[in-house]
MARDOMAR-724708 format. One record per residue: residue number from 1; x, y, z of N, C-alpha, C in turn; chain. Coordinates in Angstrom, 2 decimals. Layout:
+-----+---------+---------+---------+---------+---------+---------+---------+---------+---------+-----+
! seq !    n_px !    n_py !    n_pz !   ca_px !   ca_py !   ca_pz !    c_px !    c_py !    c_pz ! mol !
+-----+---------+---------+---------+---------+---------+---------+---------+---------+---------+-----+
! NUM !       X !       Y !       Z !       X !       Y !       Z !       X !       Y !       Z !   A !
...
+-----+---------+---------+---------+---------+---------+---------+---------+---------+---------+-----+
//
This chain:
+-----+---------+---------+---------+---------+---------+---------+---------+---------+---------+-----+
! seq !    n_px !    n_py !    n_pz !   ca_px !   ca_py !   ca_pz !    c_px !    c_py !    c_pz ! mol !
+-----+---------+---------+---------+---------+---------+---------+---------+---------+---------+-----+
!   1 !   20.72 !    7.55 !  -25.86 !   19.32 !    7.25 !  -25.69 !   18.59 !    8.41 !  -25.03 !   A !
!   2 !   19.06 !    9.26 !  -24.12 !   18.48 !   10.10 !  -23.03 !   18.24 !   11.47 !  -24.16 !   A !
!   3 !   19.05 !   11.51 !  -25.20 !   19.51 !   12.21 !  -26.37 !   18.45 !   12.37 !  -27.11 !   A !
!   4 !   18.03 !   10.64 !  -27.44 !   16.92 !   10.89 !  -28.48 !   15.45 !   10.83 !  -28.14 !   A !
!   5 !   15.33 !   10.65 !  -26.25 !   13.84 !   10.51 !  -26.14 !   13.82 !   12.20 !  -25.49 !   A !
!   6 !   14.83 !   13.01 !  -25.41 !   14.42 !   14.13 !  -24.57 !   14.68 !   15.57 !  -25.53 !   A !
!   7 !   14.98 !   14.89 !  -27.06 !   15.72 !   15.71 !  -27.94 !   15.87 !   16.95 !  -27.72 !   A !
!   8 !   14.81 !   17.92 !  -27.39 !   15.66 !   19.72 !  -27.28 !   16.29 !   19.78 !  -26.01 !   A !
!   9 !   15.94 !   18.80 !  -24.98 !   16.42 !   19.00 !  -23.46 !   17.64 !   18.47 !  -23.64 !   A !
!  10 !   18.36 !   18.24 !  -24.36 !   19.46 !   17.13 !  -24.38 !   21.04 !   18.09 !  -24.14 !   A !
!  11 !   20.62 !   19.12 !  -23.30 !   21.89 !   19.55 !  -22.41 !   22.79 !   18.72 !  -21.42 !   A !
!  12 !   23.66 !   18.65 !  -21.23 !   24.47 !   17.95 !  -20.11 !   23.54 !   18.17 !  -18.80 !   A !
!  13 !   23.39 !   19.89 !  -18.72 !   22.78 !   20.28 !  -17.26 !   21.65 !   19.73 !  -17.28 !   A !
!  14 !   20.44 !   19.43 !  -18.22 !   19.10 !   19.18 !  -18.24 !   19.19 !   17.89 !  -17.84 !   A !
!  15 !   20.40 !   16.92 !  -18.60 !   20.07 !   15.47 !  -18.37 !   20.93 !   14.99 !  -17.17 !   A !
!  16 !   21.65 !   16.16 !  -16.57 !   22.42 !   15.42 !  -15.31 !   21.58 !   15.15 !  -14.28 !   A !
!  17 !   20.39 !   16.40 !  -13.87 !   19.75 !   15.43 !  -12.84 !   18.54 !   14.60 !  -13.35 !   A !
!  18 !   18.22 !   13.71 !  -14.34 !   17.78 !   12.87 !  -14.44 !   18.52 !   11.56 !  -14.41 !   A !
!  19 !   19.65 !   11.74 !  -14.93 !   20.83 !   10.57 !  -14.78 !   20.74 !   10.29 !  -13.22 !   A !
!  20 !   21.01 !   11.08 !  -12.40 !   21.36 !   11.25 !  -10.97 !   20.35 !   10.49 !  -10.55 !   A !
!  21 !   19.35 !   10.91 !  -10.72 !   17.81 !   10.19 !  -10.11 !   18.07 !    8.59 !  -10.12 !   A !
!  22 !   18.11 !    8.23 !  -11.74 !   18.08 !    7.14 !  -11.91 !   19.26 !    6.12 !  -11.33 !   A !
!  23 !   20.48 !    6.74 !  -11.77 !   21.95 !    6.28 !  -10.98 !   21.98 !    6.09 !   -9.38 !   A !
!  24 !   21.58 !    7.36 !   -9.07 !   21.90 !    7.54 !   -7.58 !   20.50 !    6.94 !   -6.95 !   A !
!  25 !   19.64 !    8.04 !   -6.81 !   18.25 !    8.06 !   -5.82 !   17.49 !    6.67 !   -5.62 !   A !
!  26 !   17.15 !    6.21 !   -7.11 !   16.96 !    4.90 !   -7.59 !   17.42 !    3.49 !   -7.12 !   A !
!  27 !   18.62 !    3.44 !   -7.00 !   19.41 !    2.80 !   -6.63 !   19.75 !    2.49 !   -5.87 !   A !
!  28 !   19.78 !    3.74 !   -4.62 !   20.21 !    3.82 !   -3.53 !   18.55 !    3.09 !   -2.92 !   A !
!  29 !   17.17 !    3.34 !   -3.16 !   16.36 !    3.10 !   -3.01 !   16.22 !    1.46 !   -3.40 !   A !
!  30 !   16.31 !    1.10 !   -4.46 !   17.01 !   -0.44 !   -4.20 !   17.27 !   -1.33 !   -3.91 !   A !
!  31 !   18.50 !   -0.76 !   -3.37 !   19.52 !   -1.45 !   -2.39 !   18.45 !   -1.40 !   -0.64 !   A !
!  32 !   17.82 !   -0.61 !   -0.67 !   17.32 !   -0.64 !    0.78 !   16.18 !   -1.69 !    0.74 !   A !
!  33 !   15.26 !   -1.57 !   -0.38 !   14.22 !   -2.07 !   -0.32 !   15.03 !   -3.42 !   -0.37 !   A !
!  34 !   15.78 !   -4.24 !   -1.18 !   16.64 !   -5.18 !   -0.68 !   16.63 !   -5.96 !    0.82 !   A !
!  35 !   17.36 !   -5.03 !    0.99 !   17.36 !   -5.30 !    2.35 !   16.24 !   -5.12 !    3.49 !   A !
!  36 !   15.32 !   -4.34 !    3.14 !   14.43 !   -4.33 !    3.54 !   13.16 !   -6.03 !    3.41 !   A !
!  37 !   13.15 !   -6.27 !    2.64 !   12.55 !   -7.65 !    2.16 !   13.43 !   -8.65 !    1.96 !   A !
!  38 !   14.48 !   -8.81 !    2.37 !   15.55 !  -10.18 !    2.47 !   15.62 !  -10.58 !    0.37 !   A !
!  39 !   14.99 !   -9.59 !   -0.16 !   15.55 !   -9.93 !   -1.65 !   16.85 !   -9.56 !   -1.90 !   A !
!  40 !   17.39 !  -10.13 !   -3.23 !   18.48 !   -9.40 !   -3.79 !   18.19 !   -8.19 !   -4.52 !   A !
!  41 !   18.80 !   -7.22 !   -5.05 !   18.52 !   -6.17 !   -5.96 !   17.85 !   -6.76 !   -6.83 !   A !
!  42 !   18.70 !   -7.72 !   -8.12 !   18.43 !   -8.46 !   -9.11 !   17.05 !   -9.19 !   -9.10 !   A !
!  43 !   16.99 !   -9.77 !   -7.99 !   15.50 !  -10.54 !   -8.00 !   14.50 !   -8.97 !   -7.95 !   A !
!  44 !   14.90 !   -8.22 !   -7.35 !   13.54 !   -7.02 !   -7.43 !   13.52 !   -6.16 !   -8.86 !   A !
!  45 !   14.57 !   -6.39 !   -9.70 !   14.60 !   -5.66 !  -10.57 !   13.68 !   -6.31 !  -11.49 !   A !
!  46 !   14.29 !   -8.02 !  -11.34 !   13.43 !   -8.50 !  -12.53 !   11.82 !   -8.21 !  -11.92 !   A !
!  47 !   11.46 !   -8.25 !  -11.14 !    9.70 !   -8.01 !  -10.34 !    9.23 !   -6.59 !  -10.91 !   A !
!  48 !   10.27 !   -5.89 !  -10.87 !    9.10 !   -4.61 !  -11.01 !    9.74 !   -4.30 !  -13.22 !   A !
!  49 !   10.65 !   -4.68 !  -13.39 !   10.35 !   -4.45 !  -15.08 !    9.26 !   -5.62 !  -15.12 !   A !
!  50 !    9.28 !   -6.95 !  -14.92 !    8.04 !   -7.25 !  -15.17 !    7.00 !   -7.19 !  -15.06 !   A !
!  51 !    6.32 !   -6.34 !  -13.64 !    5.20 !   -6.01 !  -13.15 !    5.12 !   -4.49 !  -14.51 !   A !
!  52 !    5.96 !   -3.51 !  -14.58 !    6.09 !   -2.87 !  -15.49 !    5.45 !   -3.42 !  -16.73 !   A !
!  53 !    6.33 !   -4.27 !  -17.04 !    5.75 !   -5.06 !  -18.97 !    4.39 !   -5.14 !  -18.77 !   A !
!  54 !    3.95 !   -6.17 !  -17.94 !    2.44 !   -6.71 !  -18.09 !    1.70 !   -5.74 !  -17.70 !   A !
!  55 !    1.79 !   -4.78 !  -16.91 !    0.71 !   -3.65 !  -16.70 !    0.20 !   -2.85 !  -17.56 !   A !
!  56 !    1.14 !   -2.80 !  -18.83 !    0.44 !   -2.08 !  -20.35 !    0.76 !   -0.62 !  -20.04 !   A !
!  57 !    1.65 !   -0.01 !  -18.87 !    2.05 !    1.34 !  -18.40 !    2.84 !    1.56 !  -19.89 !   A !
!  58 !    3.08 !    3.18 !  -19.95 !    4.18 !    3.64 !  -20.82 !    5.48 !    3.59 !  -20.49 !   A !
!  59 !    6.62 !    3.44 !  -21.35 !    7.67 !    2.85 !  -20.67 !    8.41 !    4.32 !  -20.42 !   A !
!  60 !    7.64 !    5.50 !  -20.70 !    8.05 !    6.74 !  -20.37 !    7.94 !    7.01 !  -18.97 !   A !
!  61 !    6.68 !    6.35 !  -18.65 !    5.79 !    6.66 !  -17.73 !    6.98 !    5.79 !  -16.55 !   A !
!  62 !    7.73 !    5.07 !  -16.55 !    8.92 !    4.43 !  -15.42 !   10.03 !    5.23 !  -15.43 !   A !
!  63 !   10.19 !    5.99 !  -16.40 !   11.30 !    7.22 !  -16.03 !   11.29 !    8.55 !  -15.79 !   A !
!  64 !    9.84 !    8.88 !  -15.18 !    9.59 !   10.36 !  -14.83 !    9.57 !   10.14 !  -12.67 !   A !
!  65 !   10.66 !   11.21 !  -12.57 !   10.61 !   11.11 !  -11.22 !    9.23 !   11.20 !  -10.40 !   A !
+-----+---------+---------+---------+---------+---------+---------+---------+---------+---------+-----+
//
């Protein structure tokens, strides 16, 4: 997928730190806000893809650091 939306960038090196972002930084960010608001991950995930959907944003526009 990272292949076909970034097609000439589609080096290992180009797409490792975007993977990272999303894997790591993301995640790790998360897990705090989690805990930060007594939610689970899961309950915040579904909140912000859905605040995402209904806002009419680009769905590009949620994967640029």
């Amino acid at each position: 997928w990272m292949e076909w939306l970034y097609q000439e960038e589609a080096s290992f090196e180009k797409l490792k730190p975007r993977i990272e972002h999303i894997c790591r930084d993301d995640f790790r960010r998360l897990l705090e806000e989690a805990e930060e608001t007594g939610k689970t991950p899961t309950e915040l995930v579904y909140e912000k893809v859905e605040d995402l959907v209904f806002s009419g944003a680009d769905f590009h526009e949620s994967l640029n650091p």
